[in-house]
C-alpha positions as CSV (number, residue, x, y, z in Angstrom):
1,X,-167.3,31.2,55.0
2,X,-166.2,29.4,57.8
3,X,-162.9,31.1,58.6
4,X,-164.3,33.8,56.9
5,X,-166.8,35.3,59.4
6,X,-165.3,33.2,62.7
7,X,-162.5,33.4,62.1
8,X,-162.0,37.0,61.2
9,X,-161.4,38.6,64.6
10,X,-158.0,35.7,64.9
11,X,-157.0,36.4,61.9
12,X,-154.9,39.5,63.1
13,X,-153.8,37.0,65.5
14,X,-152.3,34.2,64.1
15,X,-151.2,36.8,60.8
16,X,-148.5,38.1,63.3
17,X,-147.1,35.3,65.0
18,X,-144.7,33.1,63.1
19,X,-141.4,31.5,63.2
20,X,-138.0,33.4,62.7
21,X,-136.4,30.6,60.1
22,X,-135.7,30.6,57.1
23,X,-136.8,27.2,56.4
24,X,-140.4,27.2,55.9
25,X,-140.2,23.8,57.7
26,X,-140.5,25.9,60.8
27,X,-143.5,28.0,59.8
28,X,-145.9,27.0,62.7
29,X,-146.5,30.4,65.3
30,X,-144.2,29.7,68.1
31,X,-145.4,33.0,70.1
32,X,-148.1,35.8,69.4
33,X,-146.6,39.1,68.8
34,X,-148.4,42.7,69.9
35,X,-149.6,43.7,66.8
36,X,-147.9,47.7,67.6
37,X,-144.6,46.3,67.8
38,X,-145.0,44.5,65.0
39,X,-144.4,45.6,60.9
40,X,-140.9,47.3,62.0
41,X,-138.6,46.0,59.8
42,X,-138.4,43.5,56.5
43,X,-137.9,40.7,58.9
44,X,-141.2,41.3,60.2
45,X,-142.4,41.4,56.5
46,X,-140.3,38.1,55.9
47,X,-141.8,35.8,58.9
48,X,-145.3,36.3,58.8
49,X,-144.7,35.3,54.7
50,X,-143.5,32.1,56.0
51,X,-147.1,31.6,57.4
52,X,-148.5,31.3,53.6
53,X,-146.0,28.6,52.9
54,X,-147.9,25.3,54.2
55,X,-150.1,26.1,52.5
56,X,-149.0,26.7,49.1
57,X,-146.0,24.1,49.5
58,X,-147.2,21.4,50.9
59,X,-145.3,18.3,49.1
60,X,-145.8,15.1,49.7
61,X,-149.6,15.8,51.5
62,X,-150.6,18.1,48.6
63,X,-152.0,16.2,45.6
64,X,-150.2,12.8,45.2
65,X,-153.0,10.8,47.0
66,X,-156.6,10.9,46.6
67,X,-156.5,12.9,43.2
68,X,-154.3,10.4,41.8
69,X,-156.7,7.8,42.7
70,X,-159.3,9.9,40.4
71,X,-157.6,9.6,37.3
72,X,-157.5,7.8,34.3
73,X,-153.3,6.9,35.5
74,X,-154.9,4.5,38.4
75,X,-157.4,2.0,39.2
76,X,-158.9,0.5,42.0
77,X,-161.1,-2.4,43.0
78,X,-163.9,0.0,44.0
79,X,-163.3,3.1,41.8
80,X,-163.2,6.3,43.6
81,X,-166.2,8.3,43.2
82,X,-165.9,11.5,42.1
83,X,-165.5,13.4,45.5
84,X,-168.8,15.8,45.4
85,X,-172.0,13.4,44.8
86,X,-174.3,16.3,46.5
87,X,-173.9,19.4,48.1
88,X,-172.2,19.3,51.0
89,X,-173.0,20.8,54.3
90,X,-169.7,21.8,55.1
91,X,-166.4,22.1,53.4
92,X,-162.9,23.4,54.5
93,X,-161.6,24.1,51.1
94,X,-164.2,27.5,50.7
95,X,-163.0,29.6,52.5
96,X,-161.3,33.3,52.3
97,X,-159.0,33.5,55.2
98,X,-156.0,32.9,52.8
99,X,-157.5,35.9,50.6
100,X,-158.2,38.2,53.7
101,X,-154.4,36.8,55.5
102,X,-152.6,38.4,52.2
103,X,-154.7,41.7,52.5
104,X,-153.4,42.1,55.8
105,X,-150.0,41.3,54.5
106,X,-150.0,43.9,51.9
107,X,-151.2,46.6,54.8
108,X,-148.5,45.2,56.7
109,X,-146.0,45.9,54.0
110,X,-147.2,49.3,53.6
111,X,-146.7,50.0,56.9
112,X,-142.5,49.3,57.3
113,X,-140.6,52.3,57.6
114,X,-137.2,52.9,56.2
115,X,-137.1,50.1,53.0
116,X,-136.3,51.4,49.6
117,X,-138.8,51.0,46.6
118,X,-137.5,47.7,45.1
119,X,-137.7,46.1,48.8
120,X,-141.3,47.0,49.0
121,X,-142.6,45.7,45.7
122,X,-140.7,42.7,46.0
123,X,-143.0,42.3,49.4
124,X,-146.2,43.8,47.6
125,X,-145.2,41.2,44.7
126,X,-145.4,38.4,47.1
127,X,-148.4,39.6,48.6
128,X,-150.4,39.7,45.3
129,X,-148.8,35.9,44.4
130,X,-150.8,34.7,46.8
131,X,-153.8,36.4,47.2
132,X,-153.8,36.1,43.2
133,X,-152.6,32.2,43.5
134,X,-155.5,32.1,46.0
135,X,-158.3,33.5,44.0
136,X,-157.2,31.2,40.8
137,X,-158.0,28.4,42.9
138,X,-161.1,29.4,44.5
139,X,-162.3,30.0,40.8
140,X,-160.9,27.0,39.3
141,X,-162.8,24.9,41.9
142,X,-166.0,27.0,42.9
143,X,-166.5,29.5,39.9
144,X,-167.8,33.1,40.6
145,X,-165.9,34.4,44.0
146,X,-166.2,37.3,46.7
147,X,-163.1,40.0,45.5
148,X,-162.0,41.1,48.8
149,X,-158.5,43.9,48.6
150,X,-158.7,45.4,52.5
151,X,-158.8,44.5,55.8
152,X,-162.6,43.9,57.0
153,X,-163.9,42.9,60.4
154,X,-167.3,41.2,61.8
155,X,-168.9,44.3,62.0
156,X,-168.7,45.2,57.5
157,X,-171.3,42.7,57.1
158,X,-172.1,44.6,53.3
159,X,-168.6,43.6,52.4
160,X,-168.4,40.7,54.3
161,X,-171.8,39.3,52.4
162,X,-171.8,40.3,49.2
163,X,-172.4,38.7,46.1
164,X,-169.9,36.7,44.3
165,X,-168.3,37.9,41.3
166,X,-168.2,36.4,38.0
167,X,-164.7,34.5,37.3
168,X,-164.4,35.3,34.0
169,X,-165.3,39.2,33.9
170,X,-164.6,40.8,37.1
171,X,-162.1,38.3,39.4
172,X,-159.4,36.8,36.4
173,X,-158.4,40.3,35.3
174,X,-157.6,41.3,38.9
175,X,-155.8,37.9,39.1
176,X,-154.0,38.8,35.8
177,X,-152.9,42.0,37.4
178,X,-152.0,40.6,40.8
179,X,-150.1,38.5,39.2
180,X,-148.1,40.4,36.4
181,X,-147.6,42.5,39.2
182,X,-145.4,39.8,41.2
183,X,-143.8,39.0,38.0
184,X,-142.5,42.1,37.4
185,X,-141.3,42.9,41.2
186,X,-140.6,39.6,42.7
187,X,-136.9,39.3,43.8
188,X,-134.8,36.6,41.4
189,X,-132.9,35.6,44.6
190,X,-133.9,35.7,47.7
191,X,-132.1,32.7,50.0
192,X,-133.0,28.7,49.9
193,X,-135.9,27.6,49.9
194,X,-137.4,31.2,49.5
195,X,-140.1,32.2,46.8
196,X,-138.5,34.0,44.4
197,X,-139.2,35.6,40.8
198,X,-138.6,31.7,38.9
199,X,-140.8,30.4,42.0
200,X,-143.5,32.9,41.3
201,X,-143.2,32.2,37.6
202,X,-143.7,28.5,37.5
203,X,-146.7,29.0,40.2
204,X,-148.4,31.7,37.7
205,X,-147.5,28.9,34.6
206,X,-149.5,26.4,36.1
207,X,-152.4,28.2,37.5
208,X,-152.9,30.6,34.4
209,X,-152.6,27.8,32.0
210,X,-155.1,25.7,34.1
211,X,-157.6,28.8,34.1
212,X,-157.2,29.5,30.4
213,X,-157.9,26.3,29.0
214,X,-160.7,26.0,31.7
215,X,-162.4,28.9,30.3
216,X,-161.4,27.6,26.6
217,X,-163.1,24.0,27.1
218,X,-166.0,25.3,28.7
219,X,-166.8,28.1,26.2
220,X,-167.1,30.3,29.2
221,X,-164.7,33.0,27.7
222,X,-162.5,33.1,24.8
223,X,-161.1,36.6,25.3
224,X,-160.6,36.0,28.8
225,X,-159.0,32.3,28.2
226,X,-156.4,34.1,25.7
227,X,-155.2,37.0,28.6
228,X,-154.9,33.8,30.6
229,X,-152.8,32.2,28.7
230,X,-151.1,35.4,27.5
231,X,-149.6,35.5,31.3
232,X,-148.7,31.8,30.9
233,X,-146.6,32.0,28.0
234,X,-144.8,35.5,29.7
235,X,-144.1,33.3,33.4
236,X,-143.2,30.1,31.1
237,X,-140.3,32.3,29.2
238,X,-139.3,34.1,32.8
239,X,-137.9,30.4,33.6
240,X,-136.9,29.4,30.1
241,X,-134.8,32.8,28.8
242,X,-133.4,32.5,32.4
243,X,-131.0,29.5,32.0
244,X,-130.7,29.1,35.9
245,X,-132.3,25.8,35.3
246,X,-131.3,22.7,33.4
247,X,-132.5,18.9,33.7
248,X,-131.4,16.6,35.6
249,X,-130.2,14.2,34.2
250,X,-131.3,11.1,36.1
251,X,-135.0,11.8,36.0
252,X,-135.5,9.2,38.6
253,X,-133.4,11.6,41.0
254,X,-136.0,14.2,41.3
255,X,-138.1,11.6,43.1
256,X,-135.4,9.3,45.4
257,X,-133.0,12.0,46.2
258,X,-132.7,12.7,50.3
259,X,-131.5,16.3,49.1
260,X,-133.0,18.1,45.8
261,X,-130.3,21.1,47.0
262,X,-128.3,21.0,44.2
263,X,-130.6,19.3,41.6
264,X,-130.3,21.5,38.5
265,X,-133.9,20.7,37.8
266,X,-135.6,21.8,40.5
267,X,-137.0,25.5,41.2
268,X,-138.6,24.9,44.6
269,X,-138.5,21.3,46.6
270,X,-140.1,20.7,49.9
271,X,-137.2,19.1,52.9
272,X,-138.2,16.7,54.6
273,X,-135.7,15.9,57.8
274,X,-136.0,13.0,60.1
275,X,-136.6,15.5,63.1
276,X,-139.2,17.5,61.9
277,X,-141.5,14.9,60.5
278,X,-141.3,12.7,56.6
279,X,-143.5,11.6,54.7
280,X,-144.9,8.0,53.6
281,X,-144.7,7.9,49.9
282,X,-142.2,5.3,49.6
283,X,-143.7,3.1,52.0
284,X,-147.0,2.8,50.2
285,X,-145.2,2.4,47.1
286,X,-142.6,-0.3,48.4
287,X,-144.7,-2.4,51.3
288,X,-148.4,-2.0,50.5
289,X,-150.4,-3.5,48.1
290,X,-151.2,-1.4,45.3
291,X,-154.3,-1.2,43.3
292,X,-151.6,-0.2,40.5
293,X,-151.2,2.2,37.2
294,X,-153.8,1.1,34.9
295,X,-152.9,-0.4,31.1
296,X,-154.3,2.8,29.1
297,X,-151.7,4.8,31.5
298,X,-149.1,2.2,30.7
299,X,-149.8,1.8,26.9
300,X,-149.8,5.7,27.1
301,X,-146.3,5.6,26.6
302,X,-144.0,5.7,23.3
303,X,-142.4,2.7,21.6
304,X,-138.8,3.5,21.4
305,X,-138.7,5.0,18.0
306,X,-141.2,7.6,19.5
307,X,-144.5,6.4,17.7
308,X,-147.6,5.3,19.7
309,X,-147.3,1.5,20.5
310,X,-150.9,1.0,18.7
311,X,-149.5,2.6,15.7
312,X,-146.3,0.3,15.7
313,X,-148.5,-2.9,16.3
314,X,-152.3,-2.1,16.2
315,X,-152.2,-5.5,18.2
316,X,-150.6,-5.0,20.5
317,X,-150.7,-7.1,23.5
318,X,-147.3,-8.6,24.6
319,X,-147.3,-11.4,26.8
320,X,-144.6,-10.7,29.4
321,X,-142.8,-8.1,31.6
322,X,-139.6,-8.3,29.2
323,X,-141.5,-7.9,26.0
324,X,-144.1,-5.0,27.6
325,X,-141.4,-2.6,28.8
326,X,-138.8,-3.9,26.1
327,X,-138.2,-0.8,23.5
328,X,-140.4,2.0,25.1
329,X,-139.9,5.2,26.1
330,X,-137.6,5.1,29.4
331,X,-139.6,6.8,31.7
332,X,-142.1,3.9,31.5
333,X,-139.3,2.0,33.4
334,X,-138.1,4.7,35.8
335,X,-142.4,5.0,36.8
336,X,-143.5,1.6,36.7
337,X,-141.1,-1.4,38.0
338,X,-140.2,-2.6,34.7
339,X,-138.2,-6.1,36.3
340,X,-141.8,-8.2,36.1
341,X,-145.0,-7.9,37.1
342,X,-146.1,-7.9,40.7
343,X,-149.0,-10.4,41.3
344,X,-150.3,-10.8,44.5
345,X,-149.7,-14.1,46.2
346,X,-146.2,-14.5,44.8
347,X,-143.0,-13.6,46.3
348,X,-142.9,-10.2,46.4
349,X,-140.7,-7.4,48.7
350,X,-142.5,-6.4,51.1
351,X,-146.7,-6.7,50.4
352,X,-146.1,-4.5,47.1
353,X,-148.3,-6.4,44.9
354,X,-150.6,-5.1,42.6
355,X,-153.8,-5.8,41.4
356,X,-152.7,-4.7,38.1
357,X,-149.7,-6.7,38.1
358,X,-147.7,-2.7,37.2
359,X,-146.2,-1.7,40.5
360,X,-145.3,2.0,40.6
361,X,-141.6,2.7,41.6
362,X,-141.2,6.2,40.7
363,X,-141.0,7.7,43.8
364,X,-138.6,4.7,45.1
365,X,-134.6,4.4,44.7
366,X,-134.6,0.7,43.5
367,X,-130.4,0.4,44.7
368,X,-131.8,0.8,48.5
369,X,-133.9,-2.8,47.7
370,X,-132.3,-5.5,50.3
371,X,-130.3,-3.0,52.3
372,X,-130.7,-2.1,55.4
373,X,-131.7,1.5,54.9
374,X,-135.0,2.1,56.8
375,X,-137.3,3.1,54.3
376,X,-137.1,-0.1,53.0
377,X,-137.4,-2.0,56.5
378,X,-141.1,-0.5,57.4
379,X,-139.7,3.0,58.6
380,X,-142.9,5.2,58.0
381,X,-141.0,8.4,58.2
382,X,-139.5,8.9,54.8
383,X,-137.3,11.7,54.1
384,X,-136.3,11.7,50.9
385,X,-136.9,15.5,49.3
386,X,-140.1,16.7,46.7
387,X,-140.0,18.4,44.1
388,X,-142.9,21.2,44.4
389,X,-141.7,23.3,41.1
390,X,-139.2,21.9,38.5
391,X,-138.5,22.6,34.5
392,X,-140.1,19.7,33.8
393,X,-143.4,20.9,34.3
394,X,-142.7,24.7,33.3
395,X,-141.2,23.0,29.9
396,X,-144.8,21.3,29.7
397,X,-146.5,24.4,30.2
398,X,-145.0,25.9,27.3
399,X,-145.7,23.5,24.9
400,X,-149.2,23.2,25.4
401,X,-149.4,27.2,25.5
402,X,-148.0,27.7,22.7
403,X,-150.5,25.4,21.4
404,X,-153.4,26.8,22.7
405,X,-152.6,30.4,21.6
406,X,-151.8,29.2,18.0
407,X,-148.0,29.9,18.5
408,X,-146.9,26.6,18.5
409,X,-143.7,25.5,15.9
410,X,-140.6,23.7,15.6
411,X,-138.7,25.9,17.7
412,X,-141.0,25.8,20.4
413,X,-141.2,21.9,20.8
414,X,-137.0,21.9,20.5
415,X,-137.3,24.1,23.4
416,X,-139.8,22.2,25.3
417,X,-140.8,18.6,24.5
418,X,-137.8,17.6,22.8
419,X,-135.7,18.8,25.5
420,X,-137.8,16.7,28.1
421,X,-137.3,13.6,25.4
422,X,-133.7,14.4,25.0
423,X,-132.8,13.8,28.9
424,X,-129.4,11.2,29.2
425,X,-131.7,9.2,30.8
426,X,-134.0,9.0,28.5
427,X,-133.3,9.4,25.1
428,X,-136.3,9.7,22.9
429,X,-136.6,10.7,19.3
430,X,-137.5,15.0,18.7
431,X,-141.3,15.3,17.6
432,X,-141.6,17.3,14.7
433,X,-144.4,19.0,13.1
434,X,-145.0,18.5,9.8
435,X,-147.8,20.8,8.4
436,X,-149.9,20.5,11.5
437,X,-149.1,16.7,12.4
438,X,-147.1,15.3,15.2
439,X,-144.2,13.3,13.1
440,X,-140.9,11.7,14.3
441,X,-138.2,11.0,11.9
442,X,-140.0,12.7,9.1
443,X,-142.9,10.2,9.5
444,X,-146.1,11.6,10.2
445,X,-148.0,9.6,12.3
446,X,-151.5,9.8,14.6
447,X,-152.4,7.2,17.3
448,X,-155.1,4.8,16.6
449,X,-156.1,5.7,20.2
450,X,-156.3,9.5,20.0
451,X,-159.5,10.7,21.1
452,X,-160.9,12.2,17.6
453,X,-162.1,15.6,19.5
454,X,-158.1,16.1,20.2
455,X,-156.2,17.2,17.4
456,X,-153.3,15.0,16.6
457,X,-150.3,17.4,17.6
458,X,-152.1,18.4,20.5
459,X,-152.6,15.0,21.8
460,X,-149.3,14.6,21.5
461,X,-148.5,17.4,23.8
462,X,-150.4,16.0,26.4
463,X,-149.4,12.4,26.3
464,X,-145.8,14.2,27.1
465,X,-147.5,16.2,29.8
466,X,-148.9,12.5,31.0
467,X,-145.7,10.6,30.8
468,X,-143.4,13.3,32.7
469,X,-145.3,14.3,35.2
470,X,-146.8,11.1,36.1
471,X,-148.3,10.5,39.6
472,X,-147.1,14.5,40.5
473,X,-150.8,15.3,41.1
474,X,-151.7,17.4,38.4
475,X,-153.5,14.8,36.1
476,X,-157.1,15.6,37.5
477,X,-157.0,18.9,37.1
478,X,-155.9,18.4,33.7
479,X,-158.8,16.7,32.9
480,X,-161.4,19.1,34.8
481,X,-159.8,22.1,32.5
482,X,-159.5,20.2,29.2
483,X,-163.3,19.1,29.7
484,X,-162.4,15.5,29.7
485,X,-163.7,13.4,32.4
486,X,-164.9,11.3,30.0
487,X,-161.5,9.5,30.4
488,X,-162.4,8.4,33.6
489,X,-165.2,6.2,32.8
490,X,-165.4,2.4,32.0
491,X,-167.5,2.6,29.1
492,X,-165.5,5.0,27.1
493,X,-162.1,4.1,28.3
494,X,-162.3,0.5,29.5
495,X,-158.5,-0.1,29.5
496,X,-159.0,2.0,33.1
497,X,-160.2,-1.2,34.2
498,X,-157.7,-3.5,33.3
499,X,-153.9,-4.2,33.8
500,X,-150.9,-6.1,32.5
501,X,-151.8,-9.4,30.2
502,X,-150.9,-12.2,32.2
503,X,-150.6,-16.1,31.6
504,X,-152.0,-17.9,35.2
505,X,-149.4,-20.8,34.1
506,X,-146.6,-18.4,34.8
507,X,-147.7,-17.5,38.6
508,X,-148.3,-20.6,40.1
509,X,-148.9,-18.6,43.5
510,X,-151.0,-16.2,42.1
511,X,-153.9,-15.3,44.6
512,X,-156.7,-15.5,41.8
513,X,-159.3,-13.4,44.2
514,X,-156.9,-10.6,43.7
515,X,-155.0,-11.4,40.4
516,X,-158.2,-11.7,38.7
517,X,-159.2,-12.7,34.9
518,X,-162.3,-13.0,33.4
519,X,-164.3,-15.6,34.2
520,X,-163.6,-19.3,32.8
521,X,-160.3,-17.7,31.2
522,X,-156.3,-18.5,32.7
523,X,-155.0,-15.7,30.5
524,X,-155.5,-12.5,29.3
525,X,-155.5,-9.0,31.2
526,X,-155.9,-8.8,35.1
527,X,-159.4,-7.3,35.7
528,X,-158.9,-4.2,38.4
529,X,-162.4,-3.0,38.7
530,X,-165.5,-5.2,38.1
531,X,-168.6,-4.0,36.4
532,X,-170.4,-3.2,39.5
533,X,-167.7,-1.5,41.3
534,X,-167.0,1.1,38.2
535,X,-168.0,4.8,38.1
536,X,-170.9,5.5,36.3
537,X,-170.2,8.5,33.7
538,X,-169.7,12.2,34.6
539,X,-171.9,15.1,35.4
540,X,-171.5,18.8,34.1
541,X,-171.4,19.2,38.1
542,X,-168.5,17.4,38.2
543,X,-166.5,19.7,36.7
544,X,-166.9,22.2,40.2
545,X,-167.6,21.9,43.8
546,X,-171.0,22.9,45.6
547,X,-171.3,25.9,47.5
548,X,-171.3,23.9,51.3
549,X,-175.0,24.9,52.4
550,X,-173.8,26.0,55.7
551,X,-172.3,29.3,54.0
552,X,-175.7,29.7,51.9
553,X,-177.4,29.2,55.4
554,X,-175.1,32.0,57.4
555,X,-175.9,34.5,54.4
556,X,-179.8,33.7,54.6
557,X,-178.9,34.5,58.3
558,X,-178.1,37.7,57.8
559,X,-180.1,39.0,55.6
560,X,-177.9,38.2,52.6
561,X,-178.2,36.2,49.6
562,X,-175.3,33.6,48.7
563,X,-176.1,32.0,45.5
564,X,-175.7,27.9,44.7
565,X,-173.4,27.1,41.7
566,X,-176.2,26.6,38.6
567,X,-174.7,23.3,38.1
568,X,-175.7,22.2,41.5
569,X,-179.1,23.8,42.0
């Protein structure tokens, strides 16, 4: 614990100083306050929660890069290996001071005089989000934790070393608590680009729907998985029943808008203004080569009557841009540039090939192409808005809740998928269930493709989780909870490998050491990854991080035990 024993004596330090606005742009201390004169009032309360919002909200640097790389949605010449290959000696990510910074928060909020009961459990609530939040990720990605609820200094080295406790039995029913608590108490409005009770909710969605089906897949708890899930479907229906939110209905908006303000779709977005820093989203996407969504991502997506492409043509394998993207679901189009394909060595804007001829565009506004605007002329400073919580992904959720605790009916997917497929933008057909079979148009149907573990309704849901939030960051950790890395290598899913089909006689400038076909061949699909440069199939240790041995080390130190994952030892 890195933070966690040197850093202890700053973390009373830095807890207290913080910025005044109420933009948590401006989050970063800007002066240390005397701890005495501090916890006066709720504005006190209010700026030192601003200091949890990096890291909880941190758009565009969150999860859109490397983990999206680790997917089965994206290839690259050299695959990326799975990040732990052994134990590392050090690691950033373990470490308590988030856990130990909303302790002191919650002794802070004790401590304000003269605020009426409602004002304080709002501020407890928020203090329990994140310490809960916190502890669901620390399990999610290192198992058993430490449980710490008070203040400790250097000197409590019994609390400060002891043992982990086990995820399942001890730490997710505190997490459940913490977290029904902020439910219950969190304000419903509390100011822009505040957390508030919908915020909370969509947060709990995501991380108690992860955690449940974690525990499911891995046959670690069932009990525990359903109380999990339980919460899920409760934070899910918060946002839902609410009907503050409704979808946009230009889904390409959420993701090219310079202000997500008064997007009806969105529950908490991240600004991003020229003088306090962008982002460089857009300028990967629009002037460097790619190494470009993969063909099982792009075949992952609906014909236009709403049936899997392989059970419309169980060969299919169209020969051009026009005929791939022609009649499929829209949001194909509004992810991946749907105008050709984008070999390298032909004319191209900017360098934006890619090596698998399918040239993401999601995050671009394709009207901006030839003007002047300076995102498009090599500006690295991007500005346009993201989208940290929308509907979207709460409607999502619930769907594949509802599924998981056996709840699941029409009613549910009219108030989940199909509203998602019924977008303006979009347009799809409603999926049905007929008995327990995904249908459209009173046809049952199941894709030639599904993986047979998956039930066929329930690979449904997730191909809808796939398609809508594609490239958001969450894909990985879909995969870790459902048990299903699998997906991610060659030799079971080999379409990973490959892109669009291509004809060389239709790129005369194609750069064939980067538009590459199988050897001896001038058609067929653009090879991504070779052979040699694939990654090999996954480990049961895969599925969690190592304990860094420096924190094993600092407990043998002191006289204290700290115990290697099993999976690792």
């Amino acid at each position: 614990m890195k933070f966690n024993i040197s850093h202890i004596a700053a973390i009373a330090v830095l807890a207290i100083a913080g910025s005044a606005c109420n933009d948590y742009l401006d989050v970063s201390p800007t002066d240390q306050i005397d701890e005495k004169d501090y916890w006066k009032t709720e504005e006190h309360i209010r700026t030192f929660a601003y200091g949890f919002y990096p890291s909880y909200f941190s758009g565009y640097a969150g999860n859109y890069g490397y983990n999206e790389l680790l997917t089965d949605n994206f290839s690259d010449p050299t695959q990326c290996a799975y990040p732990y290959l052994v134990v590392s000696g050090t690691d950033g990510s373990y470490t308590y001071s988030r856990v130990l910074r909303a302790n002191y928060f919650l002794s802070g909020v004790e401590r304000v005089p003269a605020i009426d009961d409602a004002t304080r459990n709002h501020w407890r609530g928020i203090g329990r989000l994140f310490r809960g939040i916190e502890y669901a990720d620390l399990s999610f990605y290192y198992g058993d934790t430490q449980w710490f609820t008070t203040r400790i200094n250097s000197t409590q080295l019994d609390s400060l070393y002891k043992p982990r406790e086990s995820r399942d039995k001890v730490v997710m029913p505190r997490v459940i608590d913490d977290l029904r608590f902020a439910l219950n108490n969190i304000r419903e409005a509390d100011g822009d680009l505040q957390v508030n009770r919908f915020v909370a909710a969509a947060m709990i969605s995501q991380r108690m729907l992860r955690e449940g089906t974690f525990l499911k897949y891995h046959n670690i708890n069932q009990d525990m998985a359903r109380n999990c899930l339980q919460l899920a479907k409760e934070a899910c229906e918060v946002v839902i029943n609410s009907g503050k939110y409704s979808l946009a209905p230009d889904y390409a908006s959420l993701f090219s808008s310079e202000d997500l303000a008064s997007n009806p779709e969105v529950i908490l977005y991240k600004r991003y203004i020229d003088t306090k820093g962008g982002h460089s989203v857009l300028n990967y996407n629009y002037l460097q080569p790619q190494a470009g969504p993969n063909r099982d991502f792009a075949d992952s997506y609906l014909a236009a009557d709403g049936r899997p492409v392989y059970a419309v043509d169980p060969n299919f394998c169209p020969k051009t841009a026009e005929e791939y993207f022609s009649n499929r679901d829209p949001r194909l189009g509004l992810t991946i540039r749907a105008d050709k394909y984008y070999i390298a060595g032909e004319d191209v804007a900017g360098a934006a090939y890619s090596r698998s001829g399918f040239s993401l565009c999601k995050y671009m506004d394709r009207s901006k192409e030839g003007t002047t605007d300076l995102i498009y002329t090599g500006n690295a400073k991007n500005t346009t808005d993201c989208p940290q919580y929308r509907l979207g992904q709460v409607l999502v959720d619930y769907a594949e809740i509802c599924y998981e605790l056996g709840a699941l009916n029409q009613g549910v997917l009219d108030r989940s998928i199909n509203v998602l497929r019924a977008r303006k933008c979009v347009g799809m057909p409603a999926l049905q269930i007929i008995g327990d079979q995904p249908a459209v148009n009173g046809q049952v149907y199941d894709d030639p493709k599904r993986d047979p573990d998956v039930p066929a309704m329930l690979w449904e849901i997730r191909r809808e989780r796939r398609v809508e939030l594609a490239f958001e960051g969450s894909r990985l950790d879909d995969l870790k909870r459902w048990r299903k890395l699998t997906y991610l290598w060659c030799e079971y899913n080999p379409n990973i490998a490959t892109g669009a089909w291509i004809d060389y006689a239709d790129f005369a400038k194609a750069d064939k050491s980067k538009a590459i076909l199988p050897a001896g061949e001038t058609s067929g699909y653009l090879i991504v990854t070779t052979a040699a440069n694939q990654r090999p199939a996954p480990q049961e240790h895969d599925y969690i991080r190592p304990i860094p041995t420096d924190q094993i080390q600092l407990f043998k130190q002191n006289g204290y035990v700290l115990e290697q994952n099993p999976q690792w030892r």
